[in-house]
C-alpha positions as CSV (number, residue, x, y, z in Angstrom):
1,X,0.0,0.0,0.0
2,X,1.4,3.4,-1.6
3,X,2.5,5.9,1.5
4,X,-0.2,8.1,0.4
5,X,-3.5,5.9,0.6
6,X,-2.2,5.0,4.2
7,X,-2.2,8.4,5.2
8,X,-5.9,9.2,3.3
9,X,-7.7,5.9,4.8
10,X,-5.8,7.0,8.7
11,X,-7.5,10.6,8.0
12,X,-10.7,9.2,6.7
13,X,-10.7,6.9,9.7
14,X,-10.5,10.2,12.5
15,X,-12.8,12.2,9.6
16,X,-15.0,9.2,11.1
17,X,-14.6,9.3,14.7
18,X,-15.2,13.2,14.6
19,X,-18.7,13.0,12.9
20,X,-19.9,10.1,15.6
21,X,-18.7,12.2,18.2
22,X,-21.0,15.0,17.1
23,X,-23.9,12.4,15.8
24,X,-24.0,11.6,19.5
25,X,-24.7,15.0,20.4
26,X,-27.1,15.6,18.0
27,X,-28.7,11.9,18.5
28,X,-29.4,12.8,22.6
29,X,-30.2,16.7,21.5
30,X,-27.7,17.8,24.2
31,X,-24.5,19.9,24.0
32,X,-21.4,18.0,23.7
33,X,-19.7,18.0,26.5
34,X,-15.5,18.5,27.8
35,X,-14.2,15.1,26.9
36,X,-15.7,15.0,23.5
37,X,-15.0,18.8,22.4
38,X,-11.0,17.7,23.6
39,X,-11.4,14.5,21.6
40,X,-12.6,16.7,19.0
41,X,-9.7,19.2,18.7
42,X,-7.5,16.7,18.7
43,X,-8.9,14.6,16.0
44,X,-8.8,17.7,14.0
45,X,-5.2,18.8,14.2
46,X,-4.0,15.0,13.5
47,X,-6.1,15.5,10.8
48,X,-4.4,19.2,9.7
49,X,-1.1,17.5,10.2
50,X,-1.8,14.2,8.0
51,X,-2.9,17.2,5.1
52,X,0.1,18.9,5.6
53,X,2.2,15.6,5.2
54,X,0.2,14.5,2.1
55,X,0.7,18.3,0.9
56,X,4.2,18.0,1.6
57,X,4.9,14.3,-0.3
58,X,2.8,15.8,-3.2
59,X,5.6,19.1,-3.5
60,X,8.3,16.5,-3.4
61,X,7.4,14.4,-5.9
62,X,6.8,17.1,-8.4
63,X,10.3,18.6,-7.1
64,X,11.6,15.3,-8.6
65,X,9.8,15.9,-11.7
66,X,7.6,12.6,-10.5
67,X,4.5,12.3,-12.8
68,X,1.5,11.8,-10.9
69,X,-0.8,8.7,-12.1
70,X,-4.0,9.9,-13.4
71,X,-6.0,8.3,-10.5
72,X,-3.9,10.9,-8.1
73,X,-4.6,13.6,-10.1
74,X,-6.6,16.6,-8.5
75,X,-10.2,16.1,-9.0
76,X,-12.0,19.6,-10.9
77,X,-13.8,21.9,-9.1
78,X,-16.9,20.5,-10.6
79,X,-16.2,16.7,-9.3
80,X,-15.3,18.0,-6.1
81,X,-18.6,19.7,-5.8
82,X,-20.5,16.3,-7.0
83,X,-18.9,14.4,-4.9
84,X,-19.7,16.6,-1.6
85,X,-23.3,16.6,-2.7
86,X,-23.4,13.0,-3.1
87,X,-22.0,12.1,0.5
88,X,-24.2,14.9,1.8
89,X,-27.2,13.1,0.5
90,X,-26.3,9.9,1.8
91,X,-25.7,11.8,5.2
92,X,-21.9,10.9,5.1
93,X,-18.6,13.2,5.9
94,X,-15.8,13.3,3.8
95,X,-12.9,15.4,3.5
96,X,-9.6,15.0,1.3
97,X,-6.7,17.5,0.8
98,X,-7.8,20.4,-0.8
99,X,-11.9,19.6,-0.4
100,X,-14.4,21.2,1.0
101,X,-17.6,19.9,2.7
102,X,-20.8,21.9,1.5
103,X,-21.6,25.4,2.7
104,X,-24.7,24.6,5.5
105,X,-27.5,27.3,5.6
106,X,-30.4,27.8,8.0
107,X,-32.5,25.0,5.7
108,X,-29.7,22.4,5.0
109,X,-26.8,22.3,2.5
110,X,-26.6,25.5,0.0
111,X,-26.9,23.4,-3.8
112,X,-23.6,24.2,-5.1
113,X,-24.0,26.0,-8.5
114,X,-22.7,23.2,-11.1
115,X,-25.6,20.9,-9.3
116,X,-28.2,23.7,-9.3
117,X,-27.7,24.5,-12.8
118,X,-29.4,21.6,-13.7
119,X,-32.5,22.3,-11.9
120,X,-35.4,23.7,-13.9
121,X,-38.8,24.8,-11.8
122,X,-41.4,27.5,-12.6
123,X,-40.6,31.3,-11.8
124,X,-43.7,32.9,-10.3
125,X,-43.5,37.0,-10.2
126,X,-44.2,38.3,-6.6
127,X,-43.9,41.8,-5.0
128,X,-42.2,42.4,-1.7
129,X,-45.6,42.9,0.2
130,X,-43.9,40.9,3.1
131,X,-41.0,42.8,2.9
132,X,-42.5,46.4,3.1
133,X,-45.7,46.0,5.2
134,X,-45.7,46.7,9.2
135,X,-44.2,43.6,10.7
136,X,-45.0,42.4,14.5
137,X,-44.1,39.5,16.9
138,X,-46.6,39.4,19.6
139,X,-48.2,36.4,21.0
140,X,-51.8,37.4,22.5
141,X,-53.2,39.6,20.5
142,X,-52.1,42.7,19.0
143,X,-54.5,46.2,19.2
144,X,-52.6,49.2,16.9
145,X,-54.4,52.6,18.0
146,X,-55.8,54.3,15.2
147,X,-56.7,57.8,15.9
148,X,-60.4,59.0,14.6
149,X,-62.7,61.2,14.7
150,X,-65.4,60.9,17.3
151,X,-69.1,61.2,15.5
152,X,-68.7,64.7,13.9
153,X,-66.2,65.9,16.6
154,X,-62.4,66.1,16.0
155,X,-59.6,68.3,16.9
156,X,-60.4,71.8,15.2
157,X,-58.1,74.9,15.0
158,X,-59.3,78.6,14.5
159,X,-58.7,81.9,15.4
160,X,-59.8,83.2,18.7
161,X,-59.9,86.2,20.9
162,X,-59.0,87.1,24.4
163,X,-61.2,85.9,27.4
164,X,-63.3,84.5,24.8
165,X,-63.6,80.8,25.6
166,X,-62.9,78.1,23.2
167,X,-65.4,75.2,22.1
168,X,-64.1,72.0,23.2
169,X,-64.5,69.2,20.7
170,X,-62.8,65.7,21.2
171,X,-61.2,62.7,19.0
172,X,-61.0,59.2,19.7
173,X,-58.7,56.2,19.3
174,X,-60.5,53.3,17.9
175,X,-58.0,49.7,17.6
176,X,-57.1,47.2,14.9
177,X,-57.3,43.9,16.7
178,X,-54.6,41.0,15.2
179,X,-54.8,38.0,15.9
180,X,-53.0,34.6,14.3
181,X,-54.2,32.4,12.2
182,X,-52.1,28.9,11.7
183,X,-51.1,27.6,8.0
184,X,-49.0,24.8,7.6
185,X,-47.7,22.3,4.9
186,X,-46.2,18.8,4.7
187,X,-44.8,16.8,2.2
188,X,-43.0,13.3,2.3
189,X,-40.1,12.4,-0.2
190,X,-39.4,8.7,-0.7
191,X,-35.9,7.5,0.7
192,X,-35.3,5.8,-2.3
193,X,-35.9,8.7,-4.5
194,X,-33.4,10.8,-2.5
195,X,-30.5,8.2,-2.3
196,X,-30.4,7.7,-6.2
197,X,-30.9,11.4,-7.0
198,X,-28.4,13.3,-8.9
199,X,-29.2,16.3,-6.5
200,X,-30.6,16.4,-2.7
201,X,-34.3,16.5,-3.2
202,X,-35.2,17.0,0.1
203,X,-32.8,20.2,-0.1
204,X,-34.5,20.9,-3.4
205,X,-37.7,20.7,-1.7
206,X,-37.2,22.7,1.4
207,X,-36.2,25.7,-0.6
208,X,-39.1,24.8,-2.7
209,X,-41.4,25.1,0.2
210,X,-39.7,28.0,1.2
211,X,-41.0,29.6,-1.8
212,X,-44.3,28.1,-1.5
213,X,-44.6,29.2,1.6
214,X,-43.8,32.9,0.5
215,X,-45.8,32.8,-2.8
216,X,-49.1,31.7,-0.2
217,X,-48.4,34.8,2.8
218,X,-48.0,37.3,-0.4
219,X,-51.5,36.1,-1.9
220,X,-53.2,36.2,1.5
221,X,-51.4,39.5,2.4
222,X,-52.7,40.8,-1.3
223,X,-56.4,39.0,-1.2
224,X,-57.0,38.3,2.4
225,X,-59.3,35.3,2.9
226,X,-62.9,35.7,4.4
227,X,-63.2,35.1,8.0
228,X,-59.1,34.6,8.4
229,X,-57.0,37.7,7.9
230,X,-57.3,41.3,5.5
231,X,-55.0,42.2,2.9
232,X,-53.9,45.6,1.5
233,X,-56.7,45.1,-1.5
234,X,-59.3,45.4,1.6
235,X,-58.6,49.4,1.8
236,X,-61.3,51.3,1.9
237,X,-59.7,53.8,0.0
238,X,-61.1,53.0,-3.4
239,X,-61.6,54.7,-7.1
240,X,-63.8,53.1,-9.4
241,X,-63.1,52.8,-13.2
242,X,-65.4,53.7,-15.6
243,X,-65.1,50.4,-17.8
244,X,-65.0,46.9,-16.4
245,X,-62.0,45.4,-18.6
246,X,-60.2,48.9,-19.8
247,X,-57.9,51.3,-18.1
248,X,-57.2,55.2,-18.6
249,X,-54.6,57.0,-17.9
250,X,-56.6,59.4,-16.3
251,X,-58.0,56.6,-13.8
252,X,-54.2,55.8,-13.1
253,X,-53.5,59.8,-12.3
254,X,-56.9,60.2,-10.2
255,X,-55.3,56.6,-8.0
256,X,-52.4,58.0,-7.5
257,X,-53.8,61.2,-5.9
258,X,-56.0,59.1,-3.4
259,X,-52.8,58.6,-1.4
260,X,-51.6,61.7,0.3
261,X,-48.8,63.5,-0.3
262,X,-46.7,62.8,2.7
263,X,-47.2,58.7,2.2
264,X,-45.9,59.1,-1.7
265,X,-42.2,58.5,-0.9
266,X,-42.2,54.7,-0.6
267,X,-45.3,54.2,-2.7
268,X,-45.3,51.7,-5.4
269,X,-47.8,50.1,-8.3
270,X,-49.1,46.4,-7.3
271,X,-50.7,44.6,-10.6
272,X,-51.2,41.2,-12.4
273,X,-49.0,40.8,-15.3
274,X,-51.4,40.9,-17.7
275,X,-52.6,44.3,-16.2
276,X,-48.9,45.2,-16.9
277,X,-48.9,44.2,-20.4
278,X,-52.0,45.7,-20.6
279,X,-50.7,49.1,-18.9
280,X,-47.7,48.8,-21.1
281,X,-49.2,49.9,-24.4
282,X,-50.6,53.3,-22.0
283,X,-49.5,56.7,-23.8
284,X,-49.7,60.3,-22.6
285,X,-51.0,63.3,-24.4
286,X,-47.0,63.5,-26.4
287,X,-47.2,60.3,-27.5
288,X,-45.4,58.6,-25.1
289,X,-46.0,55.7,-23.2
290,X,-46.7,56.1,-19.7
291,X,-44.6,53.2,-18.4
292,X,-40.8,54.4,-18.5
293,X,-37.5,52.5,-18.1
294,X,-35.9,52.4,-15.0
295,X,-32.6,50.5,-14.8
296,X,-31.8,51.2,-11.6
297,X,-34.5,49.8,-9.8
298,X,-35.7,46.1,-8.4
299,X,-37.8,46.1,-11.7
300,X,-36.8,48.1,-14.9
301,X,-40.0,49.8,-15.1
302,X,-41.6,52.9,-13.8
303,X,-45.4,54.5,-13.8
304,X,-45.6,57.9,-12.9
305,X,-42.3,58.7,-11.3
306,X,-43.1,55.2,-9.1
307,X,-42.1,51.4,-8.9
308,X,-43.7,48.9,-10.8
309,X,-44.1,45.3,-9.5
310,X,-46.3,42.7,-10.7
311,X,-47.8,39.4,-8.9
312,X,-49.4,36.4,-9.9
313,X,-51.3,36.5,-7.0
314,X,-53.1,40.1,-8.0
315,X,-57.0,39.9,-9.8
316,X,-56.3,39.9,-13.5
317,X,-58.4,42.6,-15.3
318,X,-62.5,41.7,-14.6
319,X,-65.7,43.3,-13.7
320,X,-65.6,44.3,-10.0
321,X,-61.6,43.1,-10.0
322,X,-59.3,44.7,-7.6
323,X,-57.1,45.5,-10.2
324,X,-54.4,47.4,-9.1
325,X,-52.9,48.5,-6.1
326,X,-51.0,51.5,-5.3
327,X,-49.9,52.9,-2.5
328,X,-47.0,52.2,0.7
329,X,-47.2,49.1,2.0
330,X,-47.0,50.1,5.7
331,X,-50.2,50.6,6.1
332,X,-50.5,47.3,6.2
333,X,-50.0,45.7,9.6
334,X,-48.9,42.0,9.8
335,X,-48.4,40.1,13.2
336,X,-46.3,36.6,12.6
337,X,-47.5,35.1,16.2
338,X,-45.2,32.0,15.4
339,X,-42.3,32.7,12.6
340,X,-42.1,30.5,9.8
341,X,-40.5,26.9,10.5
342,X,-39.4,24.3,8.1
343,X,-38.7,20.9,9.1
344,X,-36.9,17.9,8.2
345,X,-38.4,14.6,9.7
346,X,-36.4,11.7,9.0
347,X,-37.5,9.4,11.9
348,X,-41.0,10.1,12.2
349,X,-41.6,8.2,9.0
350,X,-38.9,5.6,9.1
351,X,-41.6,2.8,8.6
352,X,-43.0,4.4,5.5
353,X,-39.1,4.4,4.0
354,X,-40.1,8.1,3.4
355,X,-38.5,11.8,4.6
356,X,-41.4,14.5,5.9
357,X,-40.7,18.1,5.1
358,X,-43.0,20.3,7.6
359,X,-44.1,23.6,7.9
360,X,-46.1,25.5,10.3
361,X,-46.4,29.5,10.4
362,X,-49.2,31.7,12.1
363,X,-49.8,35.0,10.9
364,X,-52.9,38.0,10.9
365,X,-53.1,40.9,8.5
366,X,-55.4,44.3,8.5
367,X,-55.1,47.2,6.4
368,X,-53.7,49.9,9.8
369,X,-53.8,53.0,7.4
370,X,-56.1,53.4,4.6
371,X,-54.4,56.9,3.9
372,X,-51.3,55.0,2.7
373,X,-52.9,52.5,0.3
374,X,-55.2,52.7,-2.9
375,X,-57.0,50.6,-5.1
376,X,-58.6,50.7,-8.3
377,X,-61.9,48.6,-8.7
378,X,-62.8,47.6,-11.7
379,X,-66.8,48.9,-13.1
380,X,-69.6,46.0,-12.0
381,X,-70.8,44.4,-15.7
């Protein structure tokens, strides 16, 4: 046996005894303790010192102009990759000179890029709703003030004259009450499937969720569901178009006006893409279409001076369709009682020869400020 597989099968051998030592850990759900963090650290230098050796015999034998056998040769970046991947799907560690294990993210391994390359899936357009709207983290339940007027009294202003006395008139706070409402998912991926994959499903598929999950809380956030939460399209701060399945640019002005000036600085357009196509072929009075370039921004398009995004998830053009949304997104208030989890359950369905992927979230929505948020409804047929 050549000096140099006796020195990779004694490294592969402590690459071993390090990964049960943490699989025992992990295995009890417990912290590992003195002895086993020592054993660790120790396993690991003998390892850094049998790479520096093989390093070492691999600079002398080119020194001496020594050809290297093809099966010695250093595997590409692309093989290296592969072969990380694989052993990560089959839940093994290994580690030769000059390799890297695979980059591990919040859901699992991160797909490195010659592997994802080969995966295809549909692209769905979303807006950051999530991203932009009022986010809180309460558990009970959450009451935002909202201050009103109270019957036809409110705070009033005026001129006035000495000794005269003032007439008292009063406000109120009224409160939007959120709640949580619980959404979950769960999805089981055959063992067999997994092991002869060319890629991690079950990595595939938790980022897949992920975007599942996200694609769901933007519709939801958008639409609201009857007797569950409100989304932004529930404003009550409405213009109504004079067609049912057309669009002026004159109705897109008159929208934009509904929300006041000192919300327009983060205000953006919301729309299917259809509306957008649709929207598109707009021209002012010059001529010129009413939808501009705009490199610079998250999408290359803006509508009078503003952002442009386009979801899936919005009402396509329709008779008494929501059609477009416009307005800053912070007027809608979101509480996520329980943040978003994704889970992978390998023992639970051991007797199935199967892997569960779980998710559980628990969220409530209401439109907060129907100052900052506009919609145009489509004319009733």
């Amino acid at each position: 046996m050549s000096f140099l597989k006796k020195l990779q099968e004694n490294r592969d051998e402590k690459v071993q005894e390090m990964e049960t030592l943490v699989n025992s850990a992990k295995t009890e759900e417990r912290a590992m303790n003195q002895e086993e963090l020592e054993k660790f650290e120790n396993l690991e230098k003998e390892i850094k010192q049998i790479d520096s050796t093989i390093a070492a015999e691999e600079r002398a034998r080119k020194e001496k102009g020594f050809k290297i056998k093809e099966a010695e040769k250093e595997p590409t970046a692309e093989a290296l990759e592969e072969r990380a991947f694989c052993n990560y799907i089959l839940n093994k560690v290994e580690e030769r000179a000059g390799e890297k294990n695979l980059t591990m993210g919040d859901n699992g391994a991160i797909i490195p890029t010659t592997i994802a390359n080969r995966i295809i899936k549909e692209v769905k357009d979303r807006c950051p709703i999530l991203e932009k709207a009022t986010i809180y983290n309460v558990k009970g339940t959450l009451k935002i003030p909202v201050w009103g007027k109270n019957e036809s009294h409110d705070i009033k202003v005026a001129f006035s004259e000495e000794f005269k006395a003032l007439t008292a008139d009063s406000g109120k706070f009224v409160s939007v009450d959120l709640g949580g409402f619980l959404a979950g998912a769960l999805t089981l991926i055959g063992e067999s499937l997994e092991n002869n994959g060319a890629f991690s499903v079950v990595d595939f598929v938790v980022s897949q969720m992920a975007e599942e999950i996200a694609i769901f809380l933007e519709g939801k956030l958008l639409n609201g569901e009857s007797g569950k939460n409100e989304g932004a399209l529930a404003t009550t701060n409405v213009l109504v178009a004079a067609a049912a399945t057309a669009i002026t640019t004159d109705e897109l002005i008159a929208l934009q006006a509904k929300v006041k000036q000192v919300y327009q600085k983060d205000a953006c357009w919301t729309m299917h893409p259809d509306t957008f196509v649709v929207l598109k072929q707009l021209k002012d009075g010059n001529g010129r279409y009413l939808l501009q370039d705009d490199i610079s921004g998250e999408f290359p398009y803006k509508m009078l001076g503003k952002p442009v995004y386009i979801s899936d998830n919005m009402p396509q053009i329709a008779a008494d369709a929501n059609a477009i949304l416009y307005g800053d997104y912070s007027g809608l208030s979101v509480n996520m009682r329980e943040n978003i989890e994704i889970k992978v359950l390998r023992e639970k369905y051991a007797d199935m020869h199967a892997i569960g992927i779980l998710s559980w979230l628990e969220f409530d929505s209401k439109v907060s400020n129907h100052q900052k948020l506009a919609v145009l409804k489509m004319k009733s047929a």
